[in-house]
C-alpha positions in Angstrom: -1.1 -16.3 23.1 -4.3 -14.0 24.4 -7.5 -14.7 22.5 -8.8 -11.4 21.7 -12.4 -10.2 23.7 -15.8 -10.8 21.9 -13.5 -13.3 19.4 -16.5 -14.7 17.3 -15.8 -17.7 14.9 -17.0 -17.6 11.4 -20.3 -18.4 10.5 -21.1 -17.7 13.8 -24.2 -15.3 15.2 -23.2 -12.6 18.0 -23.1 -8.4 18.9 -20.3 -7.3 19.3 -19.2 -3.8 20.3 -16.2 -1.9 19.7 -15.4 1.7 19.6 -14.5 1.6 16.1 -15.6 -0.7 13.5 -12.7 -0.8 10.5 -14.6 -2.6 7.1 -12.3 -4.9 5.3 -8.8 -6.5 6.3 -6.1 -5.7 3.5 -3.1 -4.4 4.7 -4.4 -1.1 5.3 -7.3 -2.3 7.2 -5.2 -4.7 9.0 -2.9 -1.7 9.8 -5.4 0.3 11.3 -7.0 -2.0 13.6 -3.3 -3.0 14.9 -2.2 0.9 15.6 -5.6 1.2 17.2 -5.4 -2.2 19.3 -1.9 -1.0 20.0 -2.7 1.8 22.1 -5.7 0.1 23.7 -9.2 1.0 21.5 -11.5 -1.4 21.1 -11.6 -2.2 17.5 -13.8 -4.6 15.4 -12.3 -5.6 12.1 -14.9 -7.2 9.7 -12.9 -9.0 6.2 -14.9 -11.5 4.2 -12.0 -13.8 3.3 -10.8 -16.2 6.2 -7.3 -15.6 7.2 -5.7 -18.6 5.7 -6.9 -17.2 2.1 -5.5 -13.9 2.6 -2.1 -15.7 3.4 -2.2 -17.9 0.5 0.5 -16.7 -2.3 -1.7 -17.8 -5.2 -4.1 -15.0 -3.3 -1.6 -12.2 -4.1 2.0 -12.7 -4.9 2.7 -9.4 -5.3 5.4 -7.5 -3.1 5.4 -3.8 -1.5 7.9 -0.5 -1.2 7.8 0.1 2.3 9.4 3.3 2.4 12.0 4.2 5.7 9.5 6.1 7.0 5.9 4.0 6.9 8.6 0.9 8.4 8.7 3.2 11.1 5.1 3.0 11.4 4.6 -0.6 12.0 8.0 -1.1 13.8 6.3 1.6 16.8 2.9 -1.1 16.6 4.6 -3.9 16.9 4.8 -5.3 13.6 8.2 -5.1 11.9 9.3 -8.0 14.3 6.9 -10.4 12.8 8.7 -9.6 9.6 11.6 -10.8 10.7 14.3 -11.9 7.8 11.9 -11.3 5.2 12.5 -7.9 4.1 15.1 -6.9 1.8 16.7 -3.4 2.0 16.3 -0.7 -0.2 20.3 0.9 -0.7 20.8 2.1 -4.3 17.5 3.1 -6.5 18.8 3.7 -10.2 16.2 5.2 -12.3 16.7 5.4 -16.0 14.7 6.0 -19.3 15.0 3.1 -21.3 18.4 2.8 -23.5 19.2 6.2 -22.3 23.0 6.3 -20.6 21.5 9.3 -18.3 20.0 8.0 -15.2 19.0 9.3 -11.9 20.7 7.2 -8.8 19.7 7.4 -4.9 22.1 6.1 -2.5 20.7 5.7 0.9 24.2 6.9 1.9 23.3 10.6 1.2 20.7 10.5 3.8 22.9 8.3 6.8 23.1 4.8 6.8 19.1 3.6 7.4 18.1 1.8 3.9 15.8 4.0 1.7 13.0 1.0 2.4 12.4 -2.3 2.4 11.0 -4.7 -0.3 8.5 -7.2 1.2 5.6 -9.8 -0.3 2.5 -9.1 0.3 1.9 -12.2 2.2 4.6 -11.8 4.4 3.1 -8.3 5.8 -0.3 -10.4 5.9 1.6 -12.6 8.3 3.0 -10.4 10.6 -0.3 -7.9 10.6 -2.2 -11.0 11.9 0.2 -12.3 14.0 0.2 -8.9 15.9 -3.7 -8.7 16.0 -3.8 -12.4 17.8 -1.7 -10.3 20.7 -4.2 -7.4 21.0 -6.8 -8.1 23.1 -9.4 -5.4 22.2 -9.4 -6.2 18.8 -11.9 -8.9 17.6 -11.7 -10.0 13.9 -14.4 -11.0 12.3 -13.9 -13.1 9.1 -15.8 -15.2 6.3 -18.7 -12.6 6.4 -19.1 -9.5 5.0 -21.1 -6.2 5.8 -24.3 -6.9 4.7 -26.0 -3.5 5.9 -24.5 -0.8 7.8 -26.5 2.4 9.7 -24.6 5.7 10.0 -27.2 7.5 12.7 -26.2 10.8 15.0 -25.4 8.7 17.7 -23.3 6.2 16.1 -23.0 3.4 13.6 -24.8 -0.3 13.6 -23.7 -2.7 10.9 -25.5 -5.8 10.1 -22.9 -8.9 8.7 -24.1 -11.5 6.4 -23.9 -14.3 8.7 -25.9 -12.1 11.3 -23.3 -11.2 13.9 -24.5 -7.5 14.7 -22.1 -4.8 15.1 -21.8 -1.3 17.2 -19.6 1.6 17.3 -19.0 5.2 17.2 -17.1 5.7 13.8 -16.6 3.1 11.0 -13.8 3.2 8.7 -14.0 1.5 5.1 -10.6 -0.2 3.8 -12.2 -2.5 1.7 -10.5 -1.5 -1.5 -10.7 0.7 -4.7 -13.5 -0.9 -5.6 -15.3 -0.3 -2.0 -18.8 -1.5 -1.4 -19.0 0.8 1.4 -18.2 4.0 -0.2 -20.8 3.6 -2.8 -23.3 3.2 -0.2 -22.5 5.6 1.4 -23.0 7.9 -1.8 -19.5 8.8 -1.9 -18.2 9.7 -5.5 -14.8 9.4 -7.2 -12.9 11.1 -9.8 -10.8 8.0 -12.4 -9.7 6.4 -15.1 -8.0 3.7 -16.6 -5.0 4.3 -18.5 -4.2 2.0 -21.5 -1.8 -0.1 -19.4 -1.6 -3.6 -17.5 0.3 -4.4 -14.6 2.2 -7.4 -14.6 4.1 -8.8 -11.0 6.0 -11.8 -10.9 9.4 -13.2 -9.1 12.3 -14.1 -10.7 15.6 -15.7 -9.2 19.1 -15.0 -10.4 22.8 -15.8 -10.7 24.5 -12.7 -8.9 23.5 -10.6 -6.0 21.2 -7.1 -6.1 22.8 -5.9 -3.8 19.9 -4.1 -2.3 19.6 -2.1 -5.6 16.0 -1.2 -7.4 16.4 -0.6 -10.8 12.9 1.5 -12.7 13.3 1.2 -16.1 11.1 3.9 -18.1 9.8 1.8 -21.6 7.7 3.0 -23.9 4.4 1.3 -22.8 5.2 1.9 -19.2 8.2 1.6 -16.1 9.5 -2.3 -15.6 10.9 -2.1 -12.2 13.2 -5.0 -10.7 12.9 -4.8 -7.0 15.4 -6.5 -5.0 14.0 -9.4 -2.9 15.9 -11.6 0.2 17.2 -15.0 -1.1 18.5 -14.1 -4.5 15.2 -12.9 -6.0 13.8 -9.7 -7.5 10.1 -8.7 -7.7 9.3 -7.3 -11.3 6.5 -4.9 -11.7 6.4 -4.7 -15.5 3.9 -1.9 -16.9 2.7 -3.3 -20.4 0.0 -2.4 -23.3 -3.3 -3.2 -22.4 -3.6 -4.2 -25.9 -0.4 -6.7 -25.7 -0.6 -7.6 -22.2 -3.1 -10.6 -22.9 -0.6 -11.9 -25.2 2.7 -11.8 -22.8 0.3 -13.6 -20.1 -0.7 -16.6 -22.7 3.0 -17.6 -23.6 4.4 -20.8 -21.9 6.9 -20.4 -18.9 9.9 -20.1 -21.6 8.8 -17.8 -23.7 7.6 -15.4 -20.8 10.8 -15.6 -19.8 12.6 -14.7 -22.7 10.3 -11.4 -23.1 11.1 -10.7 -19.6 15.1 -11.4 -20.1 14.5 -9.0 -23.1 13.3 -6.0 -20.8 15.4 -7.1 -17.9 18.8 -7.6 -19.4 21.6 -9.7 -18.5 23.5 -7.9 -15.4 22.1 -10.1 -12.8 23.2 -13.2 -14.8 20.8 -16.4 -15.7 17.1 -15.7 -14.6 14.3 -18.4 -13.8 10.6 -17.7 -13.1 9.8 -18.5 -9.3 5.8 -19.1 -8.8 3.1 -17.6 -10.7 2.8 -14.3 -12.7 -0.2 -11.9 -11.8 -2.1 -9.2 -13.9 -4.1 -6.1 -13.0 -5.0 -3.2 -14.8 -4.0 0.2 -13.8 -5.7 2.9 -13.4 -6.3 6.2 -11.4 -9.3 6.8 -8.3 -9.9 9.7 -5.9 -12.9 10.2 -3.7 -14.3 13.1 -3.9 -14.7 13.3 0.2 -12.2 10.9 2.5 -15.4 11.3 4.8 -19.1 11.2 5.6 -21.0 11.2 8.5 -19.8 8.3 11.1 -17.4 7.3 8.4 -14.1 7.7 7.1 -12.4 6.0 4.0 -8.6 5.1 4.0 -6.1 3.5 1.6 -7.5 2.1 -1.5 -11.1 3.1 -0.5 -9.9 6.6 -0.7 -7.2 6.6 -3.4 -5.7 4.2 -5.6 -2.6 5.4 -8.1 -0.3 4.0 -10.7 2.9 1.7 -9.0 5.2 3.8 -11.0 6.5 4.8 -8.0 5.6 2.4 -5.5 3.9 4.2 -2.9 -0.1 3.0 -3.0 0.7 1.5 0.4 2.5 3.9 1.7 0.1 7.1 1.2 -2.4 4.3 2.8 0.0 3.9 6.2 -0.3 7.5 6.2 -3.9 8.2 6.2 -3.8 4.8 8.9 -1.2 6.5 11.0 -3.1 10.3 10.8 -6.4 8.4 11.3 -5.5 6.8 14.3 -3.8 9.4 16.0 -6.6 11.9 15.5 -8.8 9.0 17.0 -6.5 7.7 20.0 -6.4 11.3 21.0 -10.3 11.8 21.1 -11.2 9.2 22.7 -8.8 10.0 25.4 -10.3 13.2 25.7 -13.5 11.4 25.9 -14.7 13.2 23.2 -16.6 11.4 20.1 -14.1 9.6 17.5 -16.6 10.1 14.7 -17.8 13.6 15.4 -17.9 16.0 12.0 -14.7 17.7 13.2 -12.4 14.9 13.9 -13.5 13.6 10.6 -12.8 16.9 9.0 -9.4 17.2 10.5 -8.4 13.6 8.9 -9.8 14.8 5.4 -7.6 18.3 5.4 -4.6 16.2 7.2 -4.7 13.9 4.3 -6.2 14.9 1.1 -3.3 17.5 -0.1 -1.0 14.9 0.2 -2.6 12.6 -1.5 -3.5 14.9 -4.3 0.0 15.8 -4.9 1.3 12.5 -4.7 -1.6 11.4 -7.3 -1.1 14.1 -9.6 2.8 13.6 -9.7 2.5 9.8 -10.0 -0.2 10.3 -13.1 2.2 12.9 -14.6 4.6 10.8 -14.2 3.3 7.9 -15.8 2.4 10.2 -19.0 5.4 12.1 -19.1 7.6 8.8 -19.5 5.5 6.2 -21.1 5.7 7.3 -24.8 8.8 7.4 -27.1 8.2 11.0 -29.1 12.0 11.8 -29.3 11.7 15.6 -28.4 10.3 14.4 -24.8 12.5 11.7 -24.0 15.8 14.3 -24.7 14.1 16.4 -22.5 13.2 13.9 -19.6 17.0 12.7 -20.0 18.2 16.0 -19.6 15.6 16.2 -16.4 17.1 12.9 -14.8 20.5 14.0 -15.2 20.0 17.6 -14.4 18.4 16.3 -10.6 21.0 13.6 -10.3 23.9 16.3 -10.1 21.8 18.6 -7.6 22.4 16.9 -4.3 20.0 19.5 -2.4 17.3 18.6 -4.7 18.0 15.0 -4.8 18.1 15.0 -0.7 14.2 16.6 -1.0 13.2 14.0 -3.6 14.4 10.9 -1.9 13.0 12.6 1.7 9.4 12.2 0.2 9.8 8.8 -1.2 11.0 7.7 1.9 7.4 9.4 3.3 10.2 11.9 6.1 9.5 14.9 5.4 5.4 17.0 5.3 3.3 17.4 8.9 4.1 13.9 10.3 2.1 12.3 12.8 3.3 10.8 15.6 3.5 7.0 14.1 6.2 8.1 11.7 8.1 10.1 14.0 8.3 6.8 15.5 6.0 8.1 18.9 3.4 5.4 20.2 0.0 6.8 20.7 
């Protein structure tokens, strides 16, 4: 296996320079430097956490929605191969408001015969992302040290790590999260808020089969959604009162599981708990600029929404697979990657899109968790109403699946 260039071990002193410098190495950061290292750009990919943390389950056990068209993304970068067996298809989603016997269903058989998506753990996309970056020689990935200090100058960008290792490039890009260090030093404000609400991710295993079939639940204090897993297992993403939330999470194994049999019912047969349950609360970010000079902000640096319907990571694969393309072509041109138009042309690329999809998954969200009687007749009549308009439902389930808009090349399934 090829050691990548300027490969620096943690802890370690060194320069290294890259023609882009991508700030922290979730799956979005990850992403980026493989798409980039893919078609050849030099690429240095700074994460704080060493790689066998980021692997770990107890790290984060939770599992993504990648929709048809994102799994296109990292199949054209070489990465859906390192995923291997681990992905469970997406055929049937069934979306229903609580007791309600109206429901809205997509069958990936309206579309052709590709699945809808694919349901994979965190972990496992961890994996493969870092098993692909081992391949790519022009990426170096720097770990167990942070940014300390970065300089955005005319000419190009100089970032400082804590462990001293000294880095130069032409554009940085910050993935380091909704919470991102570099976007508020960089001045950068957001628009959010917090709703009232708690997310809470666990596995379960089960007597029958899925069947490749994701059930959304609408409750009144949020969506539970069973996602279908491979060996026998569903992921649950179970939306709860803040308020009540702290009391579900202090019950013993048993009891846990009996609130969860409660809200997931019986048709999958016996359920038993299968490692540990996570929390996190939910809320609502937008920057106010995706840009600033010599830098560019993408997936949850940029935008972070509600899971109600499970596309966080995918609206992040899109801003990876726009941002790339827009820098691939540049450099080619031997133009300048982080130049104010390039950067420009990202931000208009991306932002509408990623206001719509915030605003819908935020209306959402409010439209469905509540239990005022007038609304939910309405909402009922809603799901039912789209469920027998085919030409409607075709448009709905084309955006979930992330097929339709102004595609770049990376979903069209194009290498760069």
């Amino acid at each position: 296996m090829e050691k990548p260039q300027n490969d620096i071990a943690p802890g370690s002193r060194g320069e290294v320079s890259a023609e882009i410098l991508v700030i922290g190495g979730g799956l979005a950061g990850l992403s980026l430097a493989a798409a980039l290292g893919d078609a050849g750009i030099s690429v240095a990919l700074v994460e704080p956490m060493p790689p066998e943390r980021l692997l770990d389950r107890g790290f984060d056990g939770r599992t993504t929605a990648i929709a048809a068209g994102l799994q296109t993304v990292l199949d054209t970068i070489g990465v859906w191969s390192e995923v291997g067996d681990d992905a469970e298809p997406i055929r049937e989603i069934r979306i229903s408001d609580g007791h309600s016997p109206l429901f809205l269903h997509y069958d990936h058989r309206l579309l052709g015969d590709g699945p809808l998506g694919h349901i994979v753990e965190n972990r496992v996309l961890r994996r493969a992302l870092l098993a692909r970056l081992e391949r790519l020689a022009s990426v170096t990935f720097l770990t167990g040290s942070g940014i300390r200090r970065l300089d955005r100058t005319g000419g190009g960008v100089e970032a400082v790590a804590e462990d001293g290792t000294r880095i130069s490039a032409m554009l940085a890009v910050a993935t380091d999260g909704r919470h991102s260090p570099t976007r508020r030093a960089a001045g950068i404000d957001i628009t959010a808020w917090a709703y009232d609400q708690t997310g809470i991710v666990c596995t379960v295993a089960h007597e029958h089969e899925h069947r490749g079939i994701a059930q959304e639940h609408f409750l009144p204090a949020g969506p539970f959604a069973i996602l279908p897993m491979t060996d026998r297992r569903s992921s649950i993403v179970w939306t709860e009162r803040a308020d009540l939330a702290p009391h579900l999470l202090s019950l013993e194994p048993s009891a846990f599981a009996e609130e969860l049999a409660l809200r997931f019912g019986d048709y999958l047969g016996a359920l038993e708990l299968v490692g540990p349950i996570f929390s996190y609360p939910l809320g609502l970010l937008h920057a106010k600029s995706y840009i600033a000079p010599r830098l560019a902000l993408a997936g949850d640096a940029a935008h972070a929404i509600h899971p109600i319907a499970g596309q966080g990571l995918n609206i992040g694969l899109r801003d990876v697979a726009v941002l790339a393309e827009l820098v691939v072509d540049t450099l080619r041109l031997g133009l300048d990657p982080g130049a104010p138009d390039v950067l420009e042309r990202y931000e208009r690329w991306r932002r509408f899109d990623n206001s719509l999809m915030l605003a819908a998954t935020d209306g959402l969200n409010r439209l469905f968790s509540n239990d005022i009687g007038p609304v939910r007749t309405v909402r009922d009549i809603g799901l039912a109403a789209i469920d027998r308009l085919p030409g409607l439902k075709k448009m709905f389930m084309g955006h979930a699946m992330g097929t339709l808009g102004d595609l770049p090349r990376l979903v069209r399934g194009e290498r760069l």
